[in-house]
C-alpha positions as CSV (number, residue, x, y, z in Angstrom):
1,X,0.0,0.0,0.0
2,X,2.8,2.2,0.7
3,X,4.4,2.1,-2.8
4,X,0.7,3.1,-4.5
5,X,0.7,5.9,-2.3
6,X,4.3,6.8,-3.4
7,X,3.2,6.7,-6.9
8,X,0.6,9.2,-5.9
9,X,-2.4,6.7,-6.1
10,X,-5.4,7.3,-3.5
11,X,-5.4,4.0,-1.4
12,X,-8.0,2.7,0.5
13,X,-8.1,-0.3,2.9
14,X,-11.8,-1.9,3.4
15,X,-11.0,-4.4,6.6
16,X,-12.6,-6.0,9.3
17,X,-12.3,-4.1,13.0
18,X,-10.9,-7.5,14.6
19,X,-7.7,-6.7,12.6
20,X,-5.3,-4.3,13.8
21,X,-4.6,-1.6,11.8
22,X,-2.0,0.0,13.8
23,X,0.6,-0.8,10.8
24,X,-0.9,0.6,8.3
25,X,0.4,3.2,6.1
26,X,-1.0,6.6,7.3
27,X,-1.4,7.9,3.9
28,X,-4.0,5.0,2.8
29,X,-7.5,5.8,4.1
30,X,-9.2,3.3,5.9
31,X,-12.8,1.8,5.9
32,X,-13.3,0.3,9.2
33,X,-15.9,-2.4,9.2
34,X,-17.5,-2.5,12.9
35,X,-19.4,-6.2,13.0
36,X,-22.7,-5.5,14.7
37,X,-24.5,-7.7,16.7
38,X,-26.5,-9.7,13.8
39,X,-23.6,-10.7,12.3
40,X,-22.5,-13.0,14.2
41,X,-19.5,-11.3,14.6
42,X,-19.4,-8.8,17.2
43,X,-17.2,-10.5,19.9
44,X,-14.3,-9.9,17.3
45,X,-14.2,-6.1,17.0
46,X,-10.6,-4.8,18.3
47,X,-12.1,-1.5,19.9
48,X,-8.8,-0.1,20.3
49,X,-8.6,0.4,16.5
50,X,-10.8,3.1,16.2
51,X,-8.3,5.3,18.3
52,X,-5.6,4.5,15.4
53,X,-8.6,6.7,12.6
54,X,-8.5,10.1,11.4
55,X,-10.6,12.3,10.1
56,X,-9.8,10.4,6.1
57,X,-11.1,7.5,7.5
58,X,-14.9,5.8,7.6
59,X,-16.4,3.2,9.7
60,X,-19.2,1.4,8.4
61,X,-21.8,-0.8,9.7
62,X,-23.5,-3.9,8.0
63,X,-27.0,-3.5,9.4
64,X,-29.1,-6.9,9.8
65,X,-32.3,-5.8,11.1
66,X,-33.3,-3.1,13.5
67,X,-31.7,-4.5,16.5
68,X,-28.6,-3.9,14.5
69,X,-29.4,-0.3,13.4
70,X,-30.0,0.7,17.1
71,X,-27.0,-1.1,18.5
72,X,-24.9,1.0,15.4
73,X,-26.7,4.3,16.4
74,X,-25.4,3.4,19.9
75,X,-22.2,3.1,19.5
76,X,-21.7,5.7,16.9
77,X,-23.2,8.3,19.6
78,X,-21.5,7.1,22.5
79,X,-18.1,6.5,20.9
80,X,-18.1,10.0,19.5
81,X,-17.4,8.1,16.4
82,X,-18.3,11.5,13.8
83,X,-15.3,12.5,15.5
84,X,-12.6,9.5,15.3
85,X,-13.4,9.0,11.3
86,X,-14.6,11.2,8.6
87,X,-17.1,9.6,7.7
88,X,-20.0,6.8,9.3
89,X,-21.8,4.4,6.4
90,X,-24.5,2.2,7.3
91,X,-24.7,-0.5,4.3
92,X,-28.2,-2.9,4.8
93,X,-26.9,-6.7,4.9
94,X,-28.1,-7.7,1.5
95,X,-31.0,-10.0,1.3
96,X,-31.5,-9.0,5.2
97,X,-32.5,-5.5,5.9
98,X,-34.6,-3.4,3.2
99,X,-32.9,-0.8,2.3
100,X,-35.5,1.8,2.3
101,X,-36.2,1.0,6.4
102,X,-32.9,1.9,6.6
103,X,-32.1,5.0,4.9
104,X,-35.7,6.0,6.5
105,X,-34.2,5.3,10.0
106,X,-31.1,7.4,8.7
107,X,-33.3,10.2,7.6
108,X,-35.8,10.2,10.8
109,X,-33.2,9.8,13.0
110,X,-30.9,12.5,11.7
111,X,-27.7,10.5,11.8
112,X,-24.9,12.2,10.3
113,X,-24.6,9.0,8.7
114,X,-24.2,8.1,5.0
115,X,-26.0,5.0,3.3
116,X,-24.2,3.0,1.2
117,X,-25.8,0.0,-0.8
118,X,-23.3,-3.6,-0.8
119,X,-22.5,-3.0,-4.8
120,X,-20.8,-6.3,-4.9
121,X,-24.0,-8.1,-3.8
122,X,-26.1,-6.4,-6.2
123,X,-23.7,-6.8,-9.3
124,X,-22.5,-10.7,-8.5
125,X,-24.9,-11.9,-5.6
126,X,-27.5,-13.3,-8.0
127,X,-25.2,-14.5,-11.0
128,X,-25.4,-18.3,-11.0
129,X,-22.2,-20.2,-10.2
130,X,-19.5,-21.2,-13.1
C-alpha cells in the first residue's frame, strides 16, 4: 500500500475491526468495518482500533435488522465516532435489511450518517455459479 501511495495513487483499505490496523500506512485511508450484533461477529471487534482513525477515515456498519441499526446508532453516539473518522456508512446486509427502512431510520433519526448500498452483492450476488 505504501508504494501506490508513493506513486501518488489514492489507497484505501476496506477491513474488518478484529484486525489491527496500527501498521498501516498513514497515507492510505481506511474503511473500518464494525461487526454489529446480527452478524454474528461482534465479539471480534478490536475497539482499540478506532483510536488508530483520522478524520480520512470511515467506519461502516453492516446493518441486519433493527436491533442492528439501534446497537450502530449506539455506539456511533457514544463513541463519539463522527469525531474518530470522517465519515459513518450504514450499508443494509443484503437480502437481510430493506434498504429503504434503513435509509428511513437514517433520515428520521438524523444520523450524520451516510447509506451505502453492498455493490458487490447487487452486481454478483445473483449470478449463478461457473
Amino acid at each position: 500500500m505504501g508504494l501506490l501511495c508513493d506513486e501518488g495513487f489514492d489507497v484505501s483499505l476496506e477491513t474488518s475491526v478484529a484486525l489491527s490496523v496500527a501498521e498501516v500506512d498513514p497515507r492510505v485511508c481506511i474503511v473500518l468495518d464494525l461487526k454489529t450484533t446480527g452478524s454474528g461477529d461482534s465479539h471480534r471487534n478490536d475497539w482499540d482500533n478506532l483510536s488508530i482513525l483520522s478524520r480520512k477515515d470511515q467506519i461502516k456498519f453492516v446493518i441486519c435488522d433493527e436491533q442492528d441499526y439501534v446497537w450502530a446508532k449506539a455506539k456511533m453516539l457514544e463513541g463519539n465516532l463522527i469525531e474518530r473518522a470522517g465519515e459513518i456508512l450504514f450499508s443494509p446486509s443484503f437480502g437481510q435489511q430493506d434498504p429503504k427502512q434503513l435509509a428511513q431510520g437514517v433520515l428520521d433519526d438524523r444520523l450524520a450518517a451516510r447509506m451505502q448500498l453492498q455493490l458487490h452483492k447487487l452486481l454478483w450476488e445473483s449470478e449463478p455459479s461457473k
